[in-house]
C-alpha positions as CSV (number, residue, x, y, z in Angstrom):
1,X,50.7,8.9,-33.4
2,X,53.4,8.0,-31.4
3,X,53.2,7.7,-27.1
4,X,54.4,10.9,-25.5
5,X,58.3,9.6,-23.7
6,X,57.7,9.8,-20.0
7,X,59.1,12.5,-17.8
8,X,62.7,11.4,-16.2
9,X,60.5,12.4,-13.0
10,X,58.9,9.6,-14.0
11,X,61.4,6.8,-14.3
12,X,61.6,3.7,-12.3
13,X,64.9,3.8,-11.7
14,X,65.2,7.2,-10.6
15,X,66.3,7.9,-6.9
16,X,63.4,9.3,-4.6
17,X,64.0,13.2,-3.8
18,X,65.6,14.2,-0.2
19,X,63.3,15.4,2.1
20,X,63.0,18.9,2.4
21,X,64.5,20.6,5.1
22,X,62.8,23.0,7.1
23,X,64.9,25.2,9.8
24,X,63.4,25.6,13.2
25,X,66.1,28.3,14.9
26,X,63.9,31.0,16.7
27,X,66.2,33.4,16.7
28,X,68.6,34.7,13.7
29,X,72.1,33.9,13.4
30,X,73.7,37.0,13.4
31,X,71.8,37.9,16.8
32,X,73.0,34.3,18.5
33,X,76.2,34.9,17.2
34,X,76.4,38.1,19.0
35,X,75.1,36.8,22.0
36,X,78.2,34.3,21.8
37,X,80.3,36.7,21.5
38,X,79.3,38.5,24.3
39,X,79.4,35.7,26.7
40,X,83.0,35.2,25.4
41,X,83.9,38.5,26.3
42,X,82.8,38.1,30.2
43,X,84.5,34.6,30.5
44,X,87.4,35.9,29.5
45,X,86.9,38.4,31.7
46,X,86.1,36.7,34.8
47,X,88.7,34.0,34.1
48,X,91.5,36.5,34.0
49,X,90.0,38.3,37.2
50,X,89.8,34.8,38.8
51,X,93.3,33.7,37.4
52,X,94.4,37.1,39.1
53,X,93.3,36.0,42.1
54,X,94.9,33.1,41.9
55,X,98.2,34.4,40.6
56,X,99.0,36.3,43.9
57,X,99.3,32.9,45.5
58,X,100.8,30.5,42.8
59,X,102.6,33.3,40.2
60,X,102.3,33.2,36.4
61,X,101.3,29.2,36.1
62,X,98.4,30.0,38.6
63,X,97.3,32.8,36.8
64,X,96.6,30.3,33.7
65,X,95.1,28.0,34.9
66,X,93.2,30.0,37.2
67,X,91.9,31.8,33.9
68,X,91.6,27.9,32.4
69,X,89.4,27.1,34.8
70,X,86.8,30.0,34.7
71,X,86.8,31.2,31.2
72,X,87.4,27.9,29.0
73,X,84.2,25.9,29.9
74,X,82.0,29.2,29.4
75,X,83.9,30.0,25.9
76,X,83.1,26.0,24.9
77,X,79.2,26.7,26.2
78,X,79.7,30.0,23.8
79,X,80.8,28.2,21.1
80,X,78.5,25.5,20.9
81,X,75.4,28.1,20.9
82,X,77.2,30.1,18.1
83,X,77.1,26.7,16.1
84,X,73.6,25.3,17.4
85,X,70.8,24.8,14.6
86,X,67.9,23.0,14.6
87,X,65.8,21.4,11.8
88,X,62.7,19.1,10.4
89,X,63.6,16.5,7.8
90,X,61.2,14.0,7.1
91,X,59.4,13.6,10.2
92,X,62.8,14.0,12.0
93,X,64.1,16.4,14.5
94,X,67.6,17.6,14.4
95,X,70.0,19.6,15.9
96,X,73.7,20.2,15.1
97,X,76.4,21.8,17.7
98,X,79.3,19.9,18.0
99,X,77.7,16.3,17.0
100,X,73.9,15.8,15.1
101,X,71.4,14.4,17.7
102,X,68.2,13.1,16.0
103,X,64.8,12.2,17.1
104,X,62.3,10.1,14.7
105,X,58.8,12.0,15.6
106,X,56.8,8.8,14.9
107,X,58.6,6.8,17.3
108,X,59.2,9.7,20.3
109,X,58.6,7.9,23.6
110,X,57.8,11.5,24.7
111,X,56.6,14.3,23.4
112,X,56.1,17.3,26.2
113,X,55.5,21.3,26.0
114,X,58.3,23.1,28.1
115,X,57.9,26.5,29.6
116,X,60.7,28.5,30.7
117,X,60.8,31.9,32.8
118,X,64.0,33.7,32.2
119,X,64.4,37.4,33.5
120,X,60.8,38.0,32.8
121,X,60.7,36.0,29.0
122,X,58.8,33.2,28.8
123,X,59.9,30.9,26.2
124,X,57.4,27.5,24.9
125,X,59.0,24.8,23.6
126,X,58.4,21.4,22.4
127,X,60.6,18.4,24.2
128,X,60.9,15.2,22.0
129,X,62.7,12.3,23.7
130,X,62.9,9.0,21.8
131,X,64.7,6.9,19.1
132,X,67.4,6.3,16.8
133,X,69.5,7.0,20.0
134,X,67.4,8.4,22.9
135,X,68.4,11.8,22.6
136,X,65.9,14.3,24.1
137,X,65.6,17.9,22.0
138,X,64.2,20.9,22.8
139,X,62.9,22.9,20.2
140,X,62.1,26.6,21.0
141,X,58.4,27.3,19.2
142,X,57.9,31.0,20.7
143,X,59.4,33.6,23.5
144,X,57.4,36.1,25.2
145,X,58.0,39.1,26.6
146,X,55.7,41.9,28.0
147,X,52.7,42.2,25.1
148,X,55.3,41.0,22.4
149,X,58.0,38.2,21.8
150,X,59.3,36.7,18.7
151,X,57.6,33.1,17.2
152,X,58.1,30.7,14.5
153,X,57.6,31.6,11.0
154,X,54.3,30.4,9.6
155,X,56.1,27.7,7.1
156,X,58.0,26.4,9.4
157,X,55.2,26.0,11.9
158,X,52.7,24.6,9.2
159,X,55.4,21.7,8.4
160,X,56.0,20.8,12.4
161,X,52.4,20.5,12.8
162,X,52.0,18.0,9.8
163,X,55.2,16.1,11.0
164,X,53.2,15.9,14.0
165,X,49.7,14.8,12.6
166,X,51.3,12.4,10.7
167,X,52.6,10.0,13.4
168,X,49.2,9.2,14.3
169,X,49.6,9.6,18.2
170,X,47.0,11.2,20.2
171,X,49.1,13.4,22.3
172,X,51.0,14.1,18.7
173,X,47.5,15.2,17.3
174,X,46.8,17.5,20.0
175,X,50.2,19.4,19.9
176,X,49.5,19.7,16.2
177,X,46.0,21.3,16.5
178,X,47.5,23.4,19.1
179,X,50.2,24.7,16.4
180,X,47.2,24.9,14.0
181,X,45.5,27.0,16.2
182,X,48.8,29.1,16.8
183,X,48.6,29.4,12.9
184,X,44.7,30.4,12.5
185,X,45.6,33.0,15.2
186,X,48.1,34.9,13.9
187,X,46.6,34.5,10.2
188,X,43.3,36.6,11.8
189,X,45.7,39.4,12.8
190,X,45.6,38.3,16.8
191,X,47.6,40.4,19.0
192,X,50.2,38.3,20.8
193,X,48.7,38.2,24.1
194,X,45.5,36.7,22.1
195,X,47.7,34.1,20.3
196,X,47.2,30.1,21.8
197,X,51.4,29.9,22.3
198,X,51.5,33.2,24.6
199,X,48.1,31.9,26.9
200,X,49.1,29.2,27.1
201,X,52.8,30.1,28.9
202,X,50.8,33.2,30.4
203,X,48.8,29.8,32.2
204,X,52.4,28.2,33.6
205,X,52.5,28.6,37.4
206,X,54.8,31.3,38.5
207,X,57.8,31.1,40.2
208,X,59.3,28.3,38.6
209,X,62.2,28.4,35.8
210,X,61.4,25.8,33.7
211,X,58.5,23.3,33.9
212,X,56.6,20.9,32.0
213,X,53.0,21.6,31.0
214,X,51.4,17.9,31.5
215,X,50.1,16.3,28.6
216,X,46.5,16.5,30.4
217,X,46.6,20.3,30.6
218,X,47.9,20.7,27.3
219,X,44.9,18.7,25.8
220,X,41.8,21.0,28.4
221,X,43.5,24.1,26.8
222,X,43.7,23.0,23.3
223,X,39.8,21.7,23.2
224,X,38.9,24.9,24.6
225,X,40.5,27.0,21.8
């Protein structure tokens, strides 16, 4: 009887697969794109109001660049959160606007829970900061409104939180038991407001727009989950 040929999965000289790619964008596409496009719509607004304004005084050429001045940086801000998308690739964090910045999860010099209050929505968020080029991302995990909000999906949480476990820091660990709790949560059928993401920006001091939770905090909460 003659050896079974090995599987080409099995061959030497084969190339190792790319790591899979998870997407971490918290809101659908179609929704962000119409929130582009609505901000498009009020810069160019505004910038022709201003330009207006302007065009009293200085005539036609002030009314352009009047409008320039208002509605072009607003249409670029538009545009690059139309193209924004975020991602997990091999223990990697990525985002893509205009350029690709990076961070490397097991070498982030910083690692921080973000909490921002926005016309009553809080949003949580993890902050990496760190290497190949000391980029810092921010990377929306829920947003929370009233009793209800929108999270990430259950895959895409799962794979964060072993990126996280994986890099064998402590603060690392502890944001990925926090996620793990998220998870164990919304598998029992918790309501929001029960969930570990939504108590935990429910905790945030008021008043503020945007704040870092302290790594201390963080780790009191998630040991008392």
């Amino acid at each position: 009887m003659t050896d079974p040929e090995p599987s080409p999965s099995a061959s030497p000289g084969e190339p190792a697969p790319e790591p899979e790619t998870v997407p971490l964008d918290l809101l659908d596409r179609s929704m962000i794109r119409k929130r582009a496009r609505n901000v498009g719509v009020v810069a160019i607004v505004l910038g022709c109001a201003f330009g207006g304004l302007v065009g009293l005084v200085a005539g036609p050429t002030g009314f352009f660049v009047g409008a320039a001045v208002v509605a072009v940086p607003v249409l670029l801000l538009a545009w690059s959160e139309a193209r924004k998308t975020y991602w997990l690739r091999g223990g990697r964090l990525g985002v893509r606007a205009f350029g690709t910045r990076v961070v490397d999860l097991a070498d982030a010099e910083r690692l921080d829970v973000l909490v921002t209050d926005v016309r009553g929505a809080r949003t949580v968020s993890l902050l990496a900061s760190g290497p190949p080029k000391g980029k810092t991302l921010n990377i929306a995990l829920a947003t929370y409104a009233g009793t209800g909000g929108r999270e990430q999906g259950v895959y895409s949480l799962r794979r964060l939180a072993d990126a996280l476990a994986a890099t064998g820091h402590s603060h690392a660990l502890v944001l990925s038991e926090l996620l793990v709790a998220q998870l164990r949560s919304e598998a029992r059928g918790d309501a929001a407001p029960e969930r570990p993401l939504y108590r935990l920006a429910s905790a945030a001091p008021q008043g503020r727009m945007a704040q870092r939770v302290p790594a201390q905090a963080v780790s009191r909460f998630v040991a008392s989950l």
